[in-house]
N, C-alpha and C positions, 0 to 999 in steps of 0.2 A: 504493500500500500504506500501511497504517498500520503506524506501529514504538508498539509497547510493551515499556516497560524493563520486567524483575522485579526490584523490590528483593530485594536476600540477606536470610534472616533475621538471620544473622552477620556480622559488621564486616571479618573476613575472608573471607568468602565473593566470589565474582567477581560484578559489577553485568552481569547479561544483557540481549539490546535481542532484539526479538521481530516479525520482519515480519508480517502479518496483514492480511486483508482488509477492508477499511472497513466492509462488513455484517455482520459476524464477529458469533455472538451468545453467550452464557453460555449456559448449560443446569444448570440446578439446582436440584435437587425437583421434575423434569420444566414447570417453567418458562423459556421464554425470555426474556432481556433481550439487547438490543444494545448493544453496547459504543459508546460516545460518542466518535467522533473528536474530538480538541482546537480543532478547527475550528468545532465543533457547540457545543463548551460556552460557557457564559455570560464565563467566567474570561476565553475567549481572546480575548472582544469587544474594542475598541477604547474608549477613556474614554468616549466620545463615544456611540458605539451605547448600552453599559452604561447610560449616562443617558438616554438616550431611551427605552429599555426601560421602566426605573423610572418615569418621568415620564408615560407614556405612561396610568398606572393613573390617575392622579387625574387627568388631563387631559381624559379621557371621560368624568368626572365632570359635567365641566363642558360638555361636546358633549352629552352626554344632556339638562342641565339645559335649556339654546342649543333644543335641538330642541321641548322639549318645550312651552318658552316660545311657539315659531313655530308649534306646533300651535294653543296656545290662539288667539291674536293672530288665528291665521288662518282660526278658525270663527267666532269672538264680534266678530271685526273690532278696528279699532285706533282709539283715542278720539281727536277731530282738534278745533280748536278754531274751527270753523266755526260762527256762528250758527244752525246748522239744530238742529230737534229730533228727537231720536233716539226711541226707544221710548217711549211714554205710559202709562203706570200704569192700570190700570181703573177706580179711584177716587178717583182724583186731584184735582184743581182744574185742570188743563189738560183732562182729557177732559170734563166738567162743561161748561166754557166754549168747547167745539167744536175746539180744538187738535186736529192732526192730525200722525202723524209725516213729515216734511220739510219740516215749514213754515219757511219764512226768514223768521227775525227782522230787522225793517229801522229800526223803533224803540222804544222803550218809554217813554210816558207825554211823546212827545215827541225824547225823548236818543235819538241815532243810535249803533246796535248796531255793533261790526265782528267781535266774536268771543264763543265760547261762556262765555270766563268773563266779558265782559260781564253777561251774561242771566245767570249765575249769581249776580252780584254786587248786579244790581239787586233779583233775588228773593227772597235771605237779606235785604235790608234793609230790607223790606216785606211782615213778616206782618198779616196781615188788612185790606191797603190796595189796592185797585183798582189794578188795571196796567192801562194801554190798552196792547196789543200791536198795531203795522201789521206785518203781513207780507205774504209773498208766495206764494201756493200756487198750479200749475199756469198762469202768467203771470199771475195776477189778483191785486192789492194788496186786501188784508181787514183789518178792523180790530174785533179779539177784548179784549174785558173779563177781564181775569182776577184771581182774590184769592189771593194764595198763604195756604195752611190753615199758621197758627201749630203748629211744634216747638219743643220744648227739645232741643239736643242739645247735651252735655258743659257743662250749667248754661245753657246759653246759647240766649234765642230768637231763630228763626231763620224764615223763609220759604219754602215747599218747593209745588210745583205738579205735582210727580208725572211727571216728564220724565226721561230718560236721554239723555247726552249723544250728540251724531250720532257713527258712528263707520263707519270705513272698512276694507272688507274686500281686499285685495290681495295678491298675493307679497313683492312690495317690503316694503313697510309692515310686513308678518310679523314678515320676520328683522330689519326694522330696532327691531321691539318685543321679538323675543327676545334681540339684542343687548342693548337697553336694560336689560331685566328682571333678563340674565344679569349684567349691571355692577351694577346697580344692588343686590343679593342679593350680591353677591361684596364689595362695600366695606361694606354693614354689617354681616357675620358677620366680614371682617378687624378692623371697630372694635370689635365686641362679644369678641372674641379677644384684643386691645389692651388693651380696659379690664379683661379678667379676669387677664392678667398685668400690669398696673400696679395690682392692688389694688381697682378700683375696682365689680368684682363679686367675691360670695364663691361658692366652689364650690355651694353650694346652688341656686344661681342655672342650676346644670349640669341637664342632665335624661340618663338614662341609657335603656337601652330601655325599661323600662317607662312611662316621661315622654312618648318619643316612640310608644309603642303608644296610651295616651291622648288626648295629641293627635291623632293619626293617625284617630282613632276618633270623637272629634268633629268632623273637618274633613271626614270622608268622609260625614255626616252632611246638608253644610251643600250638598252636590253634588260633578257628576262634576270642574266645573271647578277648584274648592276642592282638589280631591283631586290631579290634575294640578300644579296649582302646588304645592303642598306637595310632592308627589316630586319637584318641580324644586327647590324650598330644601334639601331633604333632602338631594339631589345634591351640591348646590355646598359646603356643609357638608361634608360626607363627603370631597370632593376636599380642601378648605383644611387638615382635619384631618389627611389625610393628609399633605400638602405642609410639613406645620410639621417644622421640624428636631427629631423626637424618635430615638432610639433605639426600633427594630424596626417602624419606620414607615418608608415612602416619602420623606418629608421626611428622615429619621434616614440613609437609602441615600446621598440626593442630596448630605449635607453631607460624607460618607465619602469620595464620589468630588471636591466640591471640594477636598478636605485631598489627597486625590490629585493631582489636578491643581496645587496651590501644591508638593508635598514633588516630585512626579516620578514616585515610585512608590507601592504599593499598600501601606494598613497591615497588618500583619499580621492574618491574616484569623483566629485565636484570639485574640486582642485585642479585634475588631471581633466577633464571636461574641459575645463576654464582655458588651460594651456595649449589643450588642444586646438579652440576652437579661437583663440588669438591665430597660433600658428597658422589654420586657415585662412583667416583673414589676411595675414600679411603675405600670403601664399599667393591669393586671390589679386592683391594689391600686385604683386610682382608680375603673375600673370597681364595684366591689363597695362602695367608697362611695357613689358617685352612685346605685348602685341600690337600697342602703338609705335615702338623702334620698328619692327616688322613692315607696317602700313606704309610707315614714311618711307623705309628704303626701299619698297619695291611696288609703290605705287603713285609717292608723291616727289 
């Protein structure tokens, strides 16, 4: 059975306890509601569970971003740093000079190759100069002419032959790249988060929804994969924000229950209300900043 007290409305009145059965429901305005055994409710969790609850929202943040990384990885494959050549450009100066994709690189102009950023290295440093490539295609050693066609890229010229590096498709390698992705997206929105509370960005630097509707809109532009990975930044974003110690945030929950855990017990919970629902407010304030910086940069 469930016991429910009635509080008296009067100070004198007697405090009554009330057996009832665990399904027991309301009825009011020809509505049902079931009455919450204290067992069911959030209050009567343990510190422990409570935190896990909370943590559990922005943690999938991060398992969605994890997955969605291992998708990519694992149709487009995972770039490996093998001398071999990966995909060839239609126009290139590799297809031109008979390059084929798997050809192993064995030396260049002489110099023994052992990996891909070798070959990378030799051909940014030779625009418009003859490469003697030996390789290796289907067991037979060949030996291809090639010129890498002069770029400037960021001021600077550089040698480019129209190759994409060899890359490998596998389960392994997947999540070993959606790990990578997932870390590597997770430490530079902590440092970029770092540097806007030590000053060294200014809130304009924020984008609010209308910033990320923009983006969002030229990246889904650029392809399906483009698009994928942006909802995976988006993700891990969305988790970090949450997880930051704010009031009416997840982060704001998580620091409540450690202040619980050092005091013993639970702060009062109109107290924590109060705190909360400031934190919203100035939440709310920021929000409606960021989205008037948004309006003006990209419409007035």
């Amino acid at each position: 059975d469930l016991i429910i007290k009635g509080f008296p409305d009067d100070e004198d009145e007697e405090l009554k306890t009330f057996a009832i059965n665990p399904e027991a429901v309301i009825v009011e305005n020809g509505v049902e509601s079931q009455i919450a055994p204290i067992n069911r409710q959030f209050g009567s969790k343990t510190l422990g569970q409570r935190t896990m609850a909370i943590f559990a929202g922005p943690m999938m943040n991060f398992v969605l971003a994890f997955i969605v990384f291992i998708i990519i990885a694992f149709i487009q494959g995972v770039p490996t740093n093998e001398p071999k050549l990966g995909e060839i450009t239609p126009e290139g100066a590799a297809m031109a000079a008979g390059l084929k994709k798997g050809d192993l690189i064995q030396t260049i102009n002489g110099s023994e190759i052992t990996s891909w950023s070798d070959v990378v290295e030799v051909i940014r440093k030779n625009p418009n100069e003859k490469l003697d490539f030996s390789i290796r295609r289907d067991n037979k050693d060949l030996d291809i002419t090639v010129t890498p066609i002069e770029k400037t890229v960021e001021g600077k010229k550089i040698g480019l032959i129209g190759v994409y590096s060899p890359v490998e498709k596998s389960p392994i390698q997947a999540v070993k790249a959606g790990f990578t992705e997932t870390y590597f997206w997770t430490k530079q929105i902590f440092v970029m988060v770092g540097k806007l509370v030590t000053g060294q960005f200014s809130i304009d630097a924020l984008s609010g929804p209308v910033g990320i509707y923009q983006a969002t809109d030229s990246v889904a532009k650029s392809g399906i994969y483009y698009l994928m990975k942006w909802a995976g930044i988006l993700s891990i974003n969305l988790g970090i924000m949450n997880l930051l110690p704010i009031p009416a945030l997840d982060g704001g929950r998580l620091m409540f229950f450690a202040v619980e855990a050092v005091r013993g017990k639970p702060i009062d919970r109109q107290k924590e209300g109060m705190v909360h629902f400031i934190g919203f407010a100035l939440l709310m304030l920021l929000m409606l900043v960021v989205t008037w910086n948004d309006i003006q940069r990209f419409f007035l």
